[in-house]
C-alpha positions as CSV (number, residue, x, y, z in Angstrom):
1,X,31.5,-6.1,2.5
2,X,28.0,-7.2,3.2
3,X,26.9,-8.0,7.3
4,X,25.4,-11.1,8.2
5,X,22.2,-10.5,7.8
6,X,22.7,-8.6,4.0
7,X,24.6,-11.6,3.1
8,X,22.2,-14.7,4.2
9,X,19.5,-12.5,2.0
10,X,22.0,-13.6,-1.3
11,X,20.9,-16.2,-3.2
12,X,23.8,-18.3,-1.3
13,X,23.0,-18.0,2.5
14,X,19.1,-18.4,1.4
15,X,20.4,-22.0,0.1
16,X,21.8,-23.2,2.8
17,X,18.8,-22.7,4.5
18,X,16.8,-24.5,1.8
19,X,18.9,-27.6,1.9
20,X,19.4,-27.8,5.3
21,X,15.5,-28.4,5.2
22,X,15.6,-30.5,2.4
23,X,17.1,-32.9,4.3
24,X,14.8,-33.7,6.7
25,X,10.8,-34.6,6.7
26,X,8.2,-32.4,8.1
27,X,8.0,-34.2,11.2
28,X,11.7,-33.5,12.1
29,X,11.7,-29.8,11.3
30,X,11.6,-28.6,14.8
31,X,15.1,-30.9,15.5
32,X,15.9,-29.3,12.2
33,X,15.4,-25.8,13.7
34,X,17.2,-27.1,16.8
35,X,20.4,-28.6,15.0
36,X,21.0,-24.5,13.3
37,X,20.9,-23.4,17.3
38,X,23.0,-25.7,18.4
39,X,25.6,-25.5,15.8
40,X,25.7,-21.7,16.0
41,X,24.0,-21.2,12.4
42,X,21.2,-18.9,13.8
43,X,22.7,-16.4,11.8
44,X,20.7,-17.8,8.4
45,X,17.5,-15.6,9.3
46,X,18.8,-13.2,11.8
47,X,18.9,-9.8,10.6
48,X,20.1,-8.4,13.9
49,X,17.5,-5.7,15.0
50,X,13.9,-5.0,15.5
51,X,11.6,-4.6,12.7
52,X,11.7,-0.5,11.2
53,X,8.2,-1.2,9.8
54,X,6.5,-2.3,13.4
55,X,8.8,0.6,14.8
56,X,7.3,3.3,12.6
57,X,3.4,1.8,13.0
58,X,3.7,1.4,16.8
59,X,5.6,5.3,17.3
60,X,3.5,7.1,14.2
61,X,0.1,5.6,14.4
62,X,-1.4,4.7,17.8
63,X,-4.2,4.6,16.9
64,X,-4.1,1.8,15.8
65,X,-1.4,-0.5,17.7
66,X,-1.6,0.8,21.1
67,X,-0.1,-1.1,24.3
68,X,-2.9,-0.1,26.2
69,X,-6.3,-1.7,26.2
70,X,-9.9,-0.3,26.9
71,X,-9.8,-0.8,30.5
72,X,-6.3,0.8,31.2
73,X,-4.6,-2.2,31.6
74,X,-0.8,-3.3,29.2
75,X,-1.9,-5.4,25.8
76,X,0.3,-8.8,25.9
77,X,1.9,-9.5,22.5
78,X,3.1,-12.9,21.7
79,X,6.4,-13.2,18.9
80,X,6.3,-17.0,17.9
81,X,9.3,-17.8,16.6
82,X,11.3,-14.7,18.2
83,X,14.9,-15.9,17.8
84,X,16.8,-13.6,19.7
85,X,14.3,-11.7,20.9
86,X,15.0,-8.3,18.5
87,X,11.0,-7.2,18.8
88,X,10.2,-8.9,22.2
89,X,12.3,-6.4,23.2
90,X,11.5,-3.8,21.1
91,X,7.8,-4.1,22.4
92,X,8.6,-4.1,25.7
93,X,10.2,-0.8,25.4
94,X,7.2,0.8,23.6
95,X,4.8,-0.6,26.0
96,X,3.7,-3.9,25.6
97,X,3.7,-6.9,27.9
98,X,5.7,-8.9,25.9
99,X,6.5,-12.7,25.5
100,X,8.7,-15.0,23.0
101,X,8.1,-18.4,22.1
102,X,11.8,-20.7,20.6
103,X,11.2,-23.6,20.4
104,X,14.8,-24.1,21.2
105,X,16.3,-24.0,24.8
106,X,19.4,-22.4,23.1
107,X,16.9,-19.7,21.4
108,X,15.6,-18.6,24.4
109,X,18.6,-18.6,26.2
110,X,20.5,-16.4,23.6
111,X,17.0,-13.9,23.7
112,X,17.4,-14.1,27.8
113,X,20.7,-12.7,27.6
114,X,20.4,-10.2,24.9
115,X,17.0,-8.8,26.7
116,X,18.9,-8.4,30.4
117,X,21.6,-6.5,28.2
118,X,19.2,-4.8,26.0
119,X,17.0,-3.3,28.9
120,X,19.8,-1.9,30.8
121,X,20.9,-0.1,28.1
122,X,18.6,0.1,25.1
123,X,20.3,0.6,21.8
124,X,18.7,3.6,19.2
125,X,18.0,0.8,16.8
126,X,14.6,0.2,19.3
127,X,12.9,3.4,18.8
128,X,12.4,6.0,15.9
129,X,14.0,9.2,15.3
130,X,12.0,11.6,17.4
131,X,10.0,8.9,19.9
132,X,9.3,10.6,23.3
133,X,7.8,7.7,25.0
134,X,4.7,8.5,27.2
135,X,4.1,4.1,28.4
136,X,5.8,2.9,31.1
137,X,8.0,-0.1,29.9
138,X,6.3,-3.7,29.9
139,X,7.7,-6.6,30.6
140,X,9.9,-9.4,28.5
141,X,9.7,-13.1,29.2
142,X,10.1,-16.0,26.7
143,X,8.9,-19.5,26.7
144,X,10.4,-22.9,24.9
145,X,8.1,-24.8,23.4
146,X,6.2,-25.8,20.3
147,X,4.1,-23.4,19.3
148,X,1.3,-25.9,17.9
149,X,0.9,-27.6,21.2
150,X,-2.0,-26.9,22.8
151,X,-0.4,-26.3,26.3
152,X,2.4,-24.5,25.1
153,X,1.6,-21.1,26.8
154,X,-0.5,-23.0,29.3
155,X,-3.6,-22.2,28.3
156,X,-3.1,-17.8,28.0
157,X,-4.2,-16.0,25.6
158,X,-3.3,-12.8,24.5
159,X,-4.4,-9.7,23.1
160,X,-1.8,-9.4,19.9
161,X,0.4,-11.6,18.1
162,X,3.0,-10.3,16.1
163,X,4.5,-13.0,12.7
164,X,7.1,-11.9,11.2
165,X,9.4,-14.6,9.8
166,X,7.2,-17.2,11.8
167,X,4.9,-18.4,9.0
168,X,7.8,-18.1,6.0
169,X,9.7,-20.8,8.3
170,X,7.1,-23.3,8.3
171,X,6.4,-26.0,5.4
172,X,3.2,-24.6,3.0
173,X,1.5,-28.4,4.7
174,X,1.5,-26.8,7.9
175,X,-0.4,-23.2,7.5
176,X,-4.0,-24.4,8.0
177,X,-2.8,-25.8,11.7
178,X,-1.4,-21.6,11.9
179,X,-4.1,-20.4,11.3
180,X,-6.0,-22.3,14.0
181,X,-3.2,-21.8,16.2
182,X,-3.4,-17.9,15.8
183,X,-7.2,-18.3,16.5
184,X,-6.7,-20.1,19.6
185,X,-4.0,-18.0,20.9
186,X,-6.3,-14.8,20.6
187,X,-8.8,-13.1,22.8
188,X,-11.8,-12.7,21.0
189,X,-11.4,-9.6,19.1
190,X,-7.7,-10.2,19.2
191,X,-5.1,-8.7,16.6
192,X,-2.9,-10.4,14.7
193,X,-0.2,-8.7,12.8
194,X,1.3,-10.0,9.8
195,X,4.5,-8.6,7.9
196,X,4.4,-10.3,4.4
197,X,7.5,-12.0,3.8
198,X,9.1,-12.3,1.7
199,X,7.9,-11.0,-1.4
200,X,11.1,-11.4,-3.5
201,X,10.5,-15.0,-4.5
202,X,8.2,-16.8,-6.9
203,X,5.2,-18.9,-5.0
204,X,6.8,-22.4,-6.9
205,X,10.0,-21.0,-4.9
206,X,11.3,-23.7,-1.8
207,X,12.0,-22.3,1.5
208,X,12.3,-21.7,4.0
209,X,11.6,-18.4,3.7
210,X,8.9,-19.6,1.9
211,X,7.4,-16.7,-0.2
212,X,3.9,-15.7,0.7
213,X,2.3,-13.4,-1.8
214,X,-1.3,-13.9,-1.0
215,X,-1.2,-16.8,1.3
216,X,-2.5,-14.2,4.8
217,X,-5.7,-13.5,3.0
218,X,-6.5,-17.4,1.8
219,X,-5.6,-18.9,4.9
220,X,-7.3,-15.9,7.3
221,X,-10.3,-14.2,5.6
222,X,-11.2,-17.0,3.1
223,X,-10.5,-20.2,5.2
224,X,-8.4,-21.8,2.7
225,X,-5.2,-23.9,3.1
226,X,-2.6,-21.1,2.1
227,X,-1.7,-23.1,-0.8
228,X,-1.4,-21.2,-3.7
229,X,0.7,-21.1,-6.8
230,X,-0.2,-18.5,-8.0
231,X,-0.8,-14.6,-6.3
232,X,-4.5,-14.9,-4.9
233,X,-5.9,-11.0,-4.7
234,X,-8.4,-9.9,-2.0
235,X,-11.9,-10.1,-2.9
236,X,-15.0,-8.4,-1.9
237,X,-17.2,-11.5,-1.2
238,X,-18.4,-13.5,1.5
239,X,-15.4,-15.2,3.5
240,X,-15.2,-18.3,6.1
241,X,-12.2,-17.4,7.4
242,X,-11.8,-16.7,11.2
243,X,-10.5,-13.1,10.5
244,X,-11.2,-9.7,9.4
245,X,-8.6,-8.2,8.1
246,X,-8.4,-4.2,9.1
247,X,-5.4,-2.6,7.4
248,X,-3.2,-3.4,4.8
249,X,-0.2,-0.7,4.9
250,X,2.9,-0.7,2.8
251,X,6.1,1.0,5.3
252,X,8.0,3.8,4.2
253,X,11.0,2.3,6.0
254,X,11.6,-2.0,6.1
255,X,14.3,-4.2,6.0
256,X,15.8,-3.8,2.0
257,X,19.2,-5.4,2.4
258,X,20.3,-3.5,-0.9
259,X,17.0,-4.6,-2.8
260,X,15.7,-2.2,-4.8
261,X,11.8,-3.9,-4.1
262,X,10.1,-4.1,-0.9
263,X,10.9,-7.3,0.8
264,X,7.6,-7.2,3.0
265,X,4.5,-5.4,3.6
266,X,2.5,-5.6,7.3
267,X,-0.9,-6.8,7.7
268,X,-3.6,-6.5,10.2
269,X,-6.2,-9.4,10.9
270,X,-8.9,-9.1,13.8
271,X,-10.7,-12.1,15.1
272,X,-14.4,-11.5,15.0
273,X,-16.2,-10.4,18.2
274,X,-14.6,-7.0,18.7
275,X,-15.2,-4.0,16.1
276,X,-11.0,-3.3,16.7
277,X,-8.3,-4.7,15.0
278,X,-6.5,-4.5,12.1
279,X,-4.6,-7.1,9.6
280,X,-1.9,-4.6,7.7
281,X,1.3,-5.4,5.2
282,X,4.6,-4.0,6.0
C-alpha cells in the first residue's frame, strides 16, 4: 500500500492538484493555496521528511554549503514555501539559522508545532548515516506572508535560500517576478539553491508541480522569462541574468517514490559580487 506522499506522486493525487488550480485565476492562487490548508489537503505535496539530496550535500560536501560564514558568524537560510517545516528543521539541526515563509497561518502553525516536537527529539530521517555533527544547532522561526511582497521578511536578507517545491507551485506567468524576488532576498554574493523539480513531466504538462526542465538556467543566468516549451540547455555565452550558477550535481540518494528516473536534480546559483556560491541540481 502506497504512503501519502508515494500516492499523491500517481498520476491521480497529481490531478487533484491540477484541478484544484484550474479553478481559480492567477490572482486567487494564494486563497487557492489557503483553501488546501484549511481543508486539511496539505497532504497533495507533502512528502513527509527533509530532502535526502540537501542532507547528503550539506553532511558530504562542506565545502560547499557550509552554515558558517567568513567571519565566524551562522549563514541564515530562507525555505519559501516550507509547508511543514521538514528542511527548516532539518537546517537548523545541521547548522543554519533557519527561517520558513507559508503563506498560510495554518502552514506555519502546523511547521510551529512539528519544529517544538522535532527539536526535542529529532528523528534519524534529519541527518545521514554516519553524521557526527561538529555546528552548534541554529535556530527555527517561520513567517506568514507572501513571499512577493516587498516587506514580507521586513526588509532582511539572507545569505542562502533554499527552492525546492517553491517555484513548481507557482503559474509559469509568475517566474520572472521569482527571480527578482530571489535577487532581492539575497546578500550580494548570496546562494541560491535549486532542486529541479520535477523532471518526470513534459514542459506542455499543467501543474502545479509544474515541470521545469531548463527553466533555472533561462530565468537565472540568461534573464529570460522561464517560459519554455521545449528543454533549453546551458550555453557557454554571454548571459544577463542576475546569477552565476556554480554547481550542477545529480544526488545519489533523492526522493524516487517507486520511479525508476530521477525526479530532481539540485542546482547552485550565486548572485554576482562574491567569488562563492554555487547553483547545483539534485
Amino acid at each position: 500500500m502506497l504512503t501519502p506522499p508515494e500516492r499523491l506522486q500517481t498520476p491521480e493525487g497529481r490531478s487533484r492538484l491540477i484541478s484544484h488550480f484550474e479553478q481559480s485565476s492567477i490572482e486567487d492562487h494564494n486563497d487557492a493555496w489557503n483553501n488546501l490548508w484549511e481543508t486539511d489537503n496539505s497532504d497533495m505535496w507533502d512528502r513527509g521528511k527533509p530532502s535526502p539530496a540537501l542532507i547528503d550535500l550539506l553532511e558530504q560536501r562542506e565545502d560547499i554549503l557550509s552554515p558558517i560564514a567568513a567571519n565566524g558568524q551562522k549563514k541564515k537560510i530562507l525555505v519559501p514555501g516550507c509547508g511543514k517545516g521538514y528542511d527548516v528543521v532539518m537546517l537548523a539541526l545541521h547548522g543554519f539559522d533557519a527561517v520558513g515563509l507559508e503563506i498560510s497561518s495554518k502552514g506555519v502553525s502546523t511547521a510551529e508545532e512539528y519544529a517544538h516536537k522535532e527539536l526535542q527529539t529529532p528523528q534519524p530521517y534529519n541527518f545521514g548515516s554516519a553524521w557526527a555533527s561538529k555546528f552548534e544547532r541554529g535556530s527555527v522561526s517561520f513567517i506568514q506572508g507572501d513571499f512577493f511582497q516587498s516587506d514580507c521578511t521586513k526588509g532582511e536578507k539572507f545569505d542562502v535560500i533554499y527552492d525546492y517545491t517553491f517555484l513548481c507551485a507557482l503559474h509559469p506567468e509568475m517566474r520572472s517576478q521569482w527571480a527578482s524576488r530571489m535577487a532581492d532576498l539575497l546578500f550580494s554574493g548570496g546562494l541560491l539553491v535549486c532542486l529541479e523539480f520535477p523532471l518526470f513531466k513534459e514542459l506542455s504538462h499543467p501543474g502545479p508541480p509544474w515541470p521545469l526542465q531548463g527553466v533555472h538556467w533561462d530565468l537565472l543566468a540568461e534573464g529570460g522569462d522561464g517560459i519554455l516549451y521545449s528543454p533549453k540547455p546551458a550555453q557557454q555565452q554571454v548571459r544577463t541574468g542576475s546569477f552565476e550558477r556554480k554547481w550542477y550535481i545529480k544526488p545519489e540518494r533523492s526522493c524516487r517514490y517507486k520511479s525508476p528516473l530521477p525526479l530532481s536534480t539540485l542546482q547552485f546559483f550565486a548572485t554576482f559580487g562574491s567569488a562563492s556560491g554555487l547553483y547545483s541540481t539534485y
